[in-house]
N, C-alpha and C positions, 0 to 999 in steps of 0.2 A: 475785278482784280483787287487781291490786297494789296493794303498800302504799306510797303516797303519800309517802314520807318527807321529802323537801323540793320547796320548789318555789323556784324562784328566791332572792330572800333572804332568805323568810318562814323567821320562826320557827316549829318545827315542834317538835311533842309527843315526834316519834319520838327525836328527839335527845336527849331527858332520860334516858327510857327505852328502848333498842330490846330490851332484852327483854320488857317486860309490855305493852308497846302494839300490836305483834302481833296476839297471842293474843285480847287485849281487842276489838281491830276483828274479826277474825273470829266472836266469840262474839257482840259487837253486831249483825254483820252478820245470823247465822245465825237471831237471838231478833228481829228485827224483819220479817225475811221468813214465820219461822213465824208472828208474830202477825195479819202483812197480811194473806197467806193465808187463817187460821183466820178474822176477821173476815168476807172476799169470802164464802168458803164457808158463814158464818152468815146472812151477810145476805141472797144466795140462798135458800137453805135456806128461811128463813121465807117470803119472795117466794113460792118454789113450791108451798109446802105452806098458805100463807096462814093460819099460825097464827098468835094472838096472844097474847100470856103478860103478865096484867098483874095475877100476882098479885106480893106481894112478894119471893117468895125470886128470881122472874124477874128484879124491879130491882133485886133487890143482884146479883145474879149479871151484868147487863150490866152494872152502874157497875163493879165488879171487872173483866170482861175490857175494857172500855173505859181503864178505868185503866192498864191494862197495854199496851193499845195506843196512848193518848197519852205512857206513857211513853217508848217506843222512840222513837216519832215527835218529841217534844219535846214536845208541843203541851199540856201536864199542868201543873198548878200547884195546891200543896197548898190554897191558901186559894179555889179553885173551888166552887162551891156545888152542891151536889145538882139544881138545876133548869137549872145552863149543862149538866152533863153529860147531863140526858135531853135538851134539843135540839140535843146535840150525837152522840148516838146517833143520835135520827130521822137528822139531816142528813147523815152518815156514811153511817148505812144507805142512805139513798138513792142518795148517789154511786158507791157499790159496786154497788150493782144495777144501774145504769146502765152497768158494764166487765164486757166479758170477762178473763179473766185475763192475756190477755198485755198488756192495757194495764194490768192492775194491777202486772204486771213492771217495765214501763215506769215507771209512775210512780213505783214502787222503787227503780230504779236512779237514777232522775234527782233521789231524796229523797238514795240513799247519796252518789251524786257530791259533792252540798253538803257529806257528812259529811265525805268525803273533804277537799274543799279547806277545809273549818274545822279539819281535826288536822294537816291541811300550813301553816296560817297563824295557830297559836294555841294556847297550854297554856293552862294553869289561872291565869296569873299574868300573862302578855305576849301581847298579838298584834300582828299586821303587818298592814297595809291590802293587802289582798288587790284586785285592779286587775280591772273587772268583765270581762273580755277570758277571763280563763280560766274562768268560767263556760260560756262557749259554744266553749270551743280544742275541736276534735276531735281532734286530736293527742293533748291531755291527758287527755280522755274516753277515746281507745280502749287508750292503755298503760296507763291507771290501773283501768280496768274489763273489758279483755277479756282481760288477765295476769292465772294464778293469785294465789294468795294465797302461793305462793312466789317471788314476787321482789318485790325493795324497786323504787324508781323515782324517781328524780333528776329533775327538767324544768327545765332553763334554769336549774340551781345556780348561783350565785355561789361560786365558792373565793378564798380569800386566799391570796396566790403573794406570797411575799417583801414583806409587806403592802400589795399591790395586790391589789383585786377584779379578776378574770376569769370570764366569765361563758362556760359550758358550751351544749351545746343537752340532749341528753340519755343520762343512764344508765342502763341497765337490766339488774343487780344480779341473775343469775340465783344457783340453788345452786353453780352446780361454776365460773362467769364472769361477766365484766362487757362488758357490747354498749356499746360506745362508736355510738351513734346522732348521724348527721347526714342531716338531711329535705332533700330535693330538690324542690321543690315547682314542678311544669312545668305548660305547658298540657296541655288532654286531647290523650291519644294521641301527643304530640310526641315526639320522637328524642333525647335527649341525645349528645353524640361525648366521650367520657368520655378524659381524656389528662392527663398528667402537667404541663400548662400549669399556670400562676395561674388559667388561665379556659376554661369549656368554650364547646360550642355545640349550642346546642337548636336542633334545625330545625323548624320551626311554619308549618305552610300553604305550603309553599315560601319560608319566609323562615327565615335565622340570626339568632338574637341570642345576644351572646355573656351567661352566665352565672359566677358565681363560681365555683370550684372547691371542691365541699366536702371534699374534701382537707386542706385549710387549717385547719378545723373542727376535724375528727377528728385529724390531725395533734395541735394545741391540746389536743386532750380527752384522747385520749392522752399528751401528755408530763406534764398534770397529775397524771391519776391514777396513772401511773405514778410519778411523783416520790415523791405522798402513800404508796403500797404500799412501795419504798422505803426512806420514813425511817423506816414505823414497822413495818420487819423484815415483811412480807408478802409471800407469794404468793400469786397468784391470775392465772390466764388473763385477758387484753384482748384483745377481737373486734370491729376497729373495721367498722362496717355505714354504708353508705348507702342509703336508702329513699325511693324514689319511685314511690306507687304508681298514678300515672294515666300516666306516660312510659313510655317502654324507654330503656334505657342501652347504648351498642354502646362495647361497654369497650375501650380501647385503652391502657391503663395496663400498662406491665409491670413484675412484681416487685413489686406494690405488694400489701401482706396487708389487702386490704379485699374483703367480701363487697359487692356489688350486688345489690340489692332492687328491681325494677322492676315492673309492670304482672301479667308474664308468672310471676313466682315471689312474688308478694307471697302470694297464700291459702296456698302450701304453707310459707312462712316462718314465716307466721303461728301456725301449725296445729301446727308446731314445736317453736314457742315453749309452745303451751299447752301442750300436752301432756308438757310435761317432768318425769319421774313422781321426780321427787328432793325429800323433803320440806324446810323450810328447817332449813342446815345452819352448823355452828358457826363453822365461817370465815369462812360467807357473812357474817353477825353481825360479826365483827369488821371483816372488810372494809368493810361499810358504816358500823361504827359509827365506822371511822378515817378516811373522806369524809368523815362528818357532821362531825367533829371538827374541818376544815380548811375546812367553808363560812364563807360571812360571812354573819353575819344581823343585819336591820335590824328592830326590835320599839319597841314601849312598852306602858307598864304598862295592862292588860287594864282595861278600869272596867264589871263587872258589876253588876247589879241585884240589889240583896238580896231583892227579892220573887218572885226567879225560884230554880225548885228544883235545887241540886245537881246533881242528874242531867242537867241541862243544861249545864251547864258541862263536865261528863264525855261528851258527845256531840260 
């Protein structure tokens, strides 16, 4: 999974730290997938075998791995009493025995996704009103969760450009480059006429309408980040992309260094992209850490609950 670094012009965790918050979302990731798992496979486990263990070392040993499993999950608070946690076993138990496991994948990803846009829209001290629209983006779901855990990922940044806000669509922060992404988004199957105009034309059921150019876009996105590499002495490759992946594009641009993403090469782009076997590397670090540095971010002071555990606050 990409790492979420900002989103718009939420305050984001990654920005304090981009060395330790990494590592940390990977390691959270890794210790809540092994725990859901070990859980599904216990609660089966008994299912099949229809044992039943109800001597004491058996309830300390579930209140312990239960523990450990509302830990990840958040769902844990130290002043819980010994009797929410046994009905909260039965009920556990039961809903797992009720999935196979790729719905238990599912409902993994769909828990990390939240984690994801709480460490894109909140530290320990400030957060930003996150707008309930990215809950359900696909766009934001598929670069933040079907990219390695080696690349960072920008969506609809705001930067500050000569102290004007300028708002981005998206960057995608690989090891060795940065994808200056602009989405295309057509009817199914339709034609784009892709040309160095202001404005293209989609043909749709035997009818044109004419479209923006996203040229325009990625032009914009590029001059930005290229400014930011720039001033603060970097190098680093920009690969500006357009992506549309229900259309085709019949490119008529010439001389123009943009990749086209349409219909017909989207899975092998994709597949590309993951598979990029470069671990994250030290300039990629700086590079991103020197974007972060040049967003605008809008926050207020975080107002947490003192009867909620630590550990939530850290998720």
């Amino acid at each position: 999974m990409a790492h979420l670094v900002k989103l718009e012009d939420y305050i984001s965790r990654y920005q304090f730290d981009l060395n330790r918050y990494p590592s940390q979302f990977t390691r959270m990731k890794k210790e809540r997938w092994y725990y859901i798992k070990s859980e599904w496979e216990q609660a089966n486990y008994d299912s099949l075998t229809d044992i039943e263990f109800v001597d004491n070392e058996k309830e300390t040993e579930q209140s312990r791995f239960l523990g450990m499993f509302h830990k990840v999950k958040n769902w844990s608070k130290r002043s819980q009493r010994k009797q929410d946690v046994e009905v909260e076993i039965e009920n556990q138990n039961e809903h797992l025995k009720q999935m196979s496991i790729e719905e238990v994948k599912d409902e993994f990803l769909r828990d990390l996704y939240h984690s994801q846009l709480q460490w894109a829209s909140s530290s320990l001290l400030e957060e930003s009103s996150l707008h309930p629209k990215y809950r359900r983006d696909e766009w934001l779901r598929f670069f933040s969760q079907k990219m390695p855990d080696n690349y960072f990922l920008m969506y609809m940044p705001v930067f500050s450009v000569k102290h004007a806000p300028i708002q981005l669509e998206i960057l995608l922060i690989s090891p060795t480059e940065i994808y200056c992404i602009s989405l295309l988004e057509g009817e199914e199957h339709s034609v784009f006429e892709a040309s160095s105009e202001r404005f293209w034309i989609e043909y749709v059921n035997k009818t044109r309408q004419k479209r923006l150019s996203p040229l325009i876009s990625l032009s914009r996105m590029t001059g930005v980040v290229k400014g930011v590499l720039e001033e603060e002495g970097l190098v680093f490759p920009v690969r500006n992309v357009v992506v549309s992946k229900n259309s085709m594009i019949d490119n008529k641009v010439q001389g123009a260094k943009v990749e086209f993403i349409d219909r017909r090469n989207f899975s092998s782009w994709y597949e590309k992209l993951r598979k990029h076997p470069s671990p994250l590397k030290s300039q990629q670090m700086k590079v991103t850490a020197a974007l972060l540095t040049h967003c605008y971010t809008h926050s207020f002071r975080r107002q947490v609950d003192e009867n909620k555990d630590i550990d939530e606050m850290e998720s």
